[in-house]
C-alpha positions in Angstrom: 66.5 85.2 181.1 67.8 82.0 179.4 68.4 78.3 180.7 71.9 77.0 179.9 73.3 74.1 180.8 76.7 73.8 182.0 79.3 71.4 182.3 82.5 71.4 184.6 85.2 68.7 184.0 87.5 66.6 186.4 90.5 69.3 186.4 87.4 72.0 187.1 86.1 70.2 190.6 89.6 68.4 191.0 88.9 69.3 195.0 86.8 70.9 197.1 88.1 74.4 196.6 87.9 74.1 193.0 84.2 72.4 193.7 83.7 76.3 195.8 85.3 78.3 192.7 82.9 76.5 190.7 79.6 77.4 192.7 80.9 81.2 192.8 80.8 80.8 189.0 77.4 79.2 188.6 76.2 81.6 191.0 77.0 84.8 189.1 75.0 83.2 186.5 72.3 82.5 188.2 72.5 86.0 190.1 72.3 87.4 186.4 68.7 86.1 186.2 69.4 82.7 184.4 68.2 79.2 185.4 71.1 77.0 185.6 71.8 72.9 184.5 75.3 72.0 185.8 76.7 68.2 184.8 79.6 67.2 186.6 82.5 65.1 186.2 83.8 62.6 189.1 86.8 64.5 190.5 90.3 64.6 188.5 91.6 61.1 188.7 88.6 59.8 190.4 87.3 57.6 187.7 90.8 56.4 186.9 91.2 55.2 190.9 87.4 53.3 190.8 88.7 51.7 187.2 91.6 50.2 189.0 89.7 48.6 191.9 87.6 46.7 189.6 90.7 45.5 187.7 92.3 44.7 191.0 89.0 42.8 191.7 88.6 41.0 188.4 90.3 41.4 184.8 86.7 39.5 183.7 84.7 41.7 185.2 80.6 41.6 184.7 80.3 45.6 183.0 77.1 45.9 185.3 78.9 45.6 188.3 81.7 48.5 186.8 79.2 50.8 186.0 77.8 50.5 189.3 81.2 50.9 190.8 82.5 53.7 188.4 79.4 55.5 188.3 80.0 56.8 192.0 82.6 59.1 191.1 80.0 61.8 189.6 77.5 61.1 192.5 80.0 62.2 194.5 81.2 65.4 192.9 77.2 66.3 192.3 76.5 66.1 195.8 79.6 67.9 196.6 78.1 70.7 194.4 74.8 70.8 195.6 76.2 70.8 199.0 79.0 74.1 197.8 76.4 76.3 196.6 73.4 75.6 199.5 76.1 77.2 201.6 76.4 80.2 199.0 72.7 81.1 199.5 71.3 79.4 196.2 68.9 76.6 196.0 70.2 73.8 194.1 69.2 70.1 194.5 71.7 67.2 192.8 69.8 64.4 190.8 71.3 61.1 190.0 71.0 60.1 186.1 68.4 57.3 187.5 66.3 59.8 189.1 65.5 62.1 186.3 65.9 59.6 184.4 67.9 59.7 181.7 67.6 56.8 179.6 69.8 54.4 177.8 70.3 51.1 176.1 71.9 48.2 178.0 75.4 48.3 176.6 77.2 48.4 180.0 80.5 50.5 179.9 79.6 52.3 176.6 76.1 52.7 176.5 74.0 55.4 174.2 71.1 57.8 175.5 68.3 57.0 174.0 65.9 60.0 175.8 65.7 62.4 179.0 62.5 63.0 180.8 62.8 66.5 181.8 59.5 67.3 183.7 60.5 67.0 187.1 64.3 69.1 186.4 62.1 71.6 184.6 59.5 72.5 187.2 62.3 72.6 189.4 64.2 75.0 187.3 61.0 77.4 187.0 61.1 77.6 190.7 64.6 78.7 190.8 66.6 75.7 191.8 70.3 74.8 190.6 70.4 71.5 189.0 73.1 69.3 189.7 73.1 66.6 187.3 76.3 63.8 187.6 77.5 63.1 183.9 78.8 60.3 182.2 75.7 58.0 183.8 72.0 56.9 182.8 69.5 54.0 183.5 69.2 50.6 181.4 66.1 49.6 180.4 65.8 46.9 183.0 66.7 49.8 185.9 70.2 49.5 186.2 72.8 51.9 186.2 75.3 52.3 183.0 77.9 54.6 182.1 78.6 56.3 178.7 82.2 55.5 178.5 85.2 57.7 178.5 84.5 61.5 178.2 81.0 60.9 178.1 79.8 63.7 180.4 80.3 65.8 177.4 77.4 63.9 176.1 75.5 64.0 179.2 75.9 68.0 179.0 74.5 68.4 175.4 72.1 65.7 175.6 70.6 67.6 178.3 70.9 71.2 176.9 69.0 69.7 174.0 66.4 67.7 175.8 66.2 71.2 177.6 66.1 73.3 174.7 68.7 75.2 176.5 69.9 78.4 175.1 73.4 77.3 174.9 75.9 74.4 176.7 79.1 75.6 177.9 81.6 73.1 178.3 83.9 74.4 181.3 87.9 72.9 180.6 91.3 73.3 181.5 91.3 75.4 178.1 90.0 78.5 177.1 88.3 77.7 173.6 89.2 75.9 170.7 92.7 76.9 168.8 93.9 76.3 165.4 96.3 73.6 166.4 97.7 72.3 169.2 99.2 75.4 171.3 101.7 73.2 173.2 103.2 72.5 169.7 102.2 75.8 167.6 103.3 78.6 169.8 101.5 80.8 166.9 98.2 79.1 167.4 95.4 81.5 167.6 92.3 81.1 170.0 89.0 80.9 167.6 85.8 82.6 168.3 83.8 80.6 166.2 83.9 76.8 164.6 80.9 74.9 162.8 80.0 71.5 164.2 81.0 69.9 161.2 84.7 71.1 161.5 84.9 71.0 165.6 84.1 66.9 164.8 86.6 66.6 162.4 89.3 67.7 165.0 87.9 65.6 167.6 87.5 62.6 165.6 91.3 63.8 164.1 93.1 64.0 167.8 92.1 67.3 169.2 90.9 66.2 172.6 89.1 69.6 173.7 85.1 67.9 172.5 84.4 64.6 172.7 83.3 63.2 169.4 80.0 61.9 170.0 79.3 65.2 172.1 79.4 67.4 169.0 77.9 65.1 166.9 74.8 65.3 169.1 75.4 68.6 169.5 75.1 68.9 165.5 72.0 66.7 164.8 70.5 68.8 167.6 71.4 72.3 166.8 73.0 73.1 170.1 75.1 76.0 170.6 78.0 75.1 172.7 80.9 77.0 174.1 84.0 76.0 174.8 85.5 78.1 178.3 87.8 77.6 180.6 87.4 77.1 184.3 89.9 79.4 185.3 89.2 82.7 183.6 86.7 84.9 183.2 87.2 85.0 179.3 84.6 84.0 176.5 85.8 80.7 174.8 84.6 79.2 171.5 81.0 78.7 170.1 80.7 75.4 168.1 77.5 76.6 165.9 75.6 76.0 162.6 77.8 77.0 159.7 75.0 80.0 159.1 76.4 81.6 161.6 79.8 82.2 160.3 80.2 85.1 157.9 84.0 84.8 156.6 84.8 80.8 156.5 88.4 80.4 156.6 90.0 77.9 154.0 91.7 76.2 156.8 90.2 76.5 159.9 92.6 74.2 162.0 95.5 71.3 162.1 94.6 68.0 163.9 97.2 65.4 164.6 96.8 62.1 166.1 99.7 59.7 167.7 97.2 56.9 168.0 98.0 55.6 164.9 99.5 51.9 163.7 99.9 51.1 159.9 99.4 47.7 158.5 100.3 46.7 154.7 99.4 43.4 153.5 101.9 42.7 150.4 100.4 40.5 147.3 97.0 40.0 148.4 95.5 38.5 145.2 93.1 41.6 143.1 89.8 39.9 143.2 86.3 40.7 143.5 85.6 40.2 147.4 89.0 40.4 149.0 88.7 43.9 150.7 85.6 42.3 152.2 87.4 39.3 153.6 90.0 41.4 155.6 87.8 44.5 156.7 84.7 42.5 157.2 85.9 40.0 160.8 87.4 43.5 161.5 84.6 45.0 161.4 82.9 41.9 163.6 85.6 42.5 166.4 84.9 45.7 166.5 88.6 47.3 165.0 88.2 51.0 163.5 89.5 50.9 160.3 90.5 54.6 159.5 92.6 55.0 156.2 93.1 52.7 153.4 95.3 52.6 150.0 95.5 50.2 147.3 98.3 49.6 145.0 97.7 47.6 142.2 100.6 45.7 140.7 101.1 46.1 136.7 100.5 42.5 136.1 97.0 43.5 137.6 97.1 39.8 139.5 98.3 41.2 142.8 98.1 44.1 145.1 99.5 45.9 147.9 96.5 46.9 150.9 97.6 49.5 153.6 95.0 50.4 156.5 95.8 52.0 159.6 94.2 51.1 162.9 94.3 52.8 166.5 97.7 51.6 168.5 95.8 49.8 170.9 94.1 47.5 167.7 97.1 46.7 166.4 98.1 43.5 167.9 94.2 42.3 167.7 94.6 43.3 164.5 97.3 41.5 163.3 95.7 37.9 164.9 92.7 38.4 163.3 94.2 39.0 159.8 97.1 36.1 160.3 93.9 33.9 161.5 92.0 34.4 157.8 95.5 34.4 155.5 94.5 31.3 153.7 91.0 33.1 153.2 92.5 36.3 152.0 95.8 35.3 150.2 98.5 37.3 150.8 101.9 37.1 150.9 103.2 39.3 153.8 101.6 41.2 156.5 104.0 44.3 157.4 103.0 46.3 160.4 104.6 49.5 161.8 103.9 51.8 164.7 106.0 54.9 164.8 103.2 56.8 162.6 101.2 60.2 163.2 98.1 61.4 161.4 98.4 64.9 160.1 94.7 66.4 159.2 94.0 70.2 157.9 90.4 70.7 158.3 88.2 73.9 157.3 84.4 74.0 155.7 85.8 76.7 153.4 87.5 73.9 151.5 84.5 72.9 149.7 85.1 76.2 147.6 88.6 76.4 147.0 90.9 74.5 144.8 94.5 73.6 145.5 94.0 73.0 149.1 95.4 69.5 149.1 98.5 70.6 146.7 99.2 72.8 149.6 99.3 70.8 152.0 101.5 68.3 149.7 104.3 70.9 148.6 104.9 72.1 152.2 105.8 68.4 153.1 107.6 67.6 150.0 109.6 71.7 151.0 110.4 69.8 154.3 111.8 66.7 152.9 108.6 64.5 154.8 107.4 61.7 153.0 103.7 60.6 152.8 103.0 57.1 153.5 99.0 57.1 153.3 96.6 60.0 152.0 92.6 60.8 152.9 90.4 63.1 151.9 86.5 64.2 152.6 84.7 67.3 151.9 86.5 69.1 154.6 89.1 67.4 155.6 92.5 65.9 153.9 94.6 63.6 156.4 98.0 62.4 155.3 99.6 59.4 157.9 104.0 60.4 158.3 106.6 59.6 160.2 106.2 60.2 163.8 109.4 62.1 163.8 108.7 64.9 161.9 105.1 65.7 163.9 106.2 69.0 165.0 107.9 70.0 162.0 104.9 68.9 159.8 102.4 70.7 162.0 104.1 74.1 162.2 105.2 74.5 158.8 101.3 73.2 157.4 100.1 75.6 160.1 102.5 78.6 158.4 101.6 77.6 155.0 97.8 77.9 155.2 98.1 81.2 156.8 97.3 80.4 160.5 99.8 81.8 162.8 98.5 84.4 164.9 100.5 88.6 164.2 
């Protein structure tokens, strides 16, 4: 017998027959001798409808109030459960993120669990009962309700799983697993059976939308195995697991790509000590992600050229705050530009091979694409191109590193 927790998304309980498919598949786990954590999303397009109330309400809206509002979608969905699978013949109970409670700080709209008291869930559990937890939701210190912002009922899953010492988390989709690339672009992508925590962040944090980011980085720190399955099929998916447990570490494990990319250049910003600090540091203080930066140096060594690239939706922000500090800075032009795509190969077995990144360079030089910004970790090397030639640039790099399923 083993407990695991599982999670099913909005496209999974999207109605109520998809809420019934659900409890069918809960109960065959549960009829195989298993106890059973189930997190819910609110229903597909759900959260989206409550989001646009508040708006209509208020465009300065007090965050307490919307989490109150958009919390509701899961309540709904974990009732709806609870409700689907009494009529199946199993006993199963639905607890509200305040009841169990789960915990969290008081940053309204994007808050952080800070702990899950599992004594009342777990003697519940040991008596057989389904537990049918809403996700995305928790309690503020002061007793009201917050939410973890978007996707965060993948955090609410493994949080749980850990707090649980679960044997495993599945994370139930509209996808079967996790694939070397996009499939919708690479028609050659293969399914994988196995992917370390360490490279499943890098694609999430790189585009790939399957994990959220902050779910397998809990998921990591906490040693939680966690599968990726689809909703729809009776197939296994992908286990995201220690890198231990992967015998034969592929150079290249996967391609990310991101559209949500803007590029900014500031031209002759003086080369003193202190400058990057005076255009990254109010960034920083308004909250902007700065992902990749490049310096050019000019030969006089007086002046240089910065590039950074932000998320789309940081761009105009990004440009105020900058023009706001130019007399602080000192810099001659700002040049911004948003028809840009991040490009990331990612793989842990890159640690041991040389040549990885020349790779990766030659096949885009082969294709005539040039390469406007470059980054690099242990694991990971990220080039920023021309939106144009995303498709191109994935399938050849995906070709090139030996990818493509026979």
């Amino acid at each position: 017998m083993a407990l695991i927790v599982q999670k099913f998304g909005g496209t999974s309980v999207a109605d109520v027959n998809r809420i019934k498919a659900v409890a069918q598949r809960v109960k065959s786990e549960v009829d195989a001798g298993h106890q059973i954590a189930v997190v819910v999303s609110a229903m597909a397009g759900v959260t989206n409808q409550l989001v646009g109330y508040v708006d209509d309400i208020s465009k300065l809206y007090d965050a307490r109030e919307y989490d109150a509002v958009v919390a509701s979608g899961e309540q709904v969905t974990s009732g709806l459960l609870a409700l689907a699978l009494q009529d199946i013949g199993v006993s199963a109970r639905s607890w509200q993120g305040w009841q169990i409670p789960i915990h969290t700080n008081d940053v309204h709209a994007k808050a952080r669990i800070t702990g899950i008291d599992t004594d009342k869930i777990q003697a519940r559990l040991q008596e057989g009962e389904v537990v049918v937890v809403p996700g995305f939701q928790g309690v503020a210190p002061d007793g009201r309700i917050t939410t973890l912002g978007r996707g965060g009922s993948d955090t609410s899953a493994v949080a749980l799983a850990a707090a649980l010492k679960a044997h495993r988390c599945d994370i139930y989709t509209d996808v079967d697993g996790v694939y070397t690339c996009d499939p919708r672009i690479v028609t050659k992508a293969r399914k994988l059976s196995k992917i370390t925590y360490e490279e499943m962040l890098e694609m999430a944090s790189q585009g790939a939308k399957v994990l959220q980011t902050r779910a397998v980085e809990m998921a990591m720190n906490h040693g939680v195995r966690t599968e990726v399955r689809s909703s729809f099929s009776a197939e296994r998916g992908t286990l995201v697991v220690n890198e231990e447990e992967i015998v034969e570490k592929q150079v290249v494990s996967g391609i990310a790509y991101s559209r949500d990319e803007a590029k900014i250049t500031l031209v002759r910003v003086a080369d003193r000590p202190g400058v990057a600090a005076s255009i990254f540091g109010p960034l920083a203080e308004a909250s902007v992600n700065v992902d990749m930066i490049v310096q050019n140096v000019s030969a006089d060594g007086k002046a240089t050229d910065m590039t950074f690239t932000v998320t789309k939706s940081d761009l105009e922000r990004t440009k105020s705050i900058i023009q706001s500090k130019k007399a602080e800075i000192g810099y001659e032009d700002l040049v911004a530009k948003d028809g840009v795509v991040k490009i990331s190969i990612i793989g842990v077995g890159m640690r041991s091979h040389a040549g990885v990144a020349q790779t990766m360079f030659q096949t885009l030089a082969d294709k005539g694409i040039n390469i406007q910004v470059i980054s690099t970790s242990e694991i990971k090397v990220s080039v920023l191109i021309a939106e144009e030639y995303t498709e191109l640039a994935v399938r050849a790099l995906h070709t090139a590193y030996g990818l493509d399923a026979a």
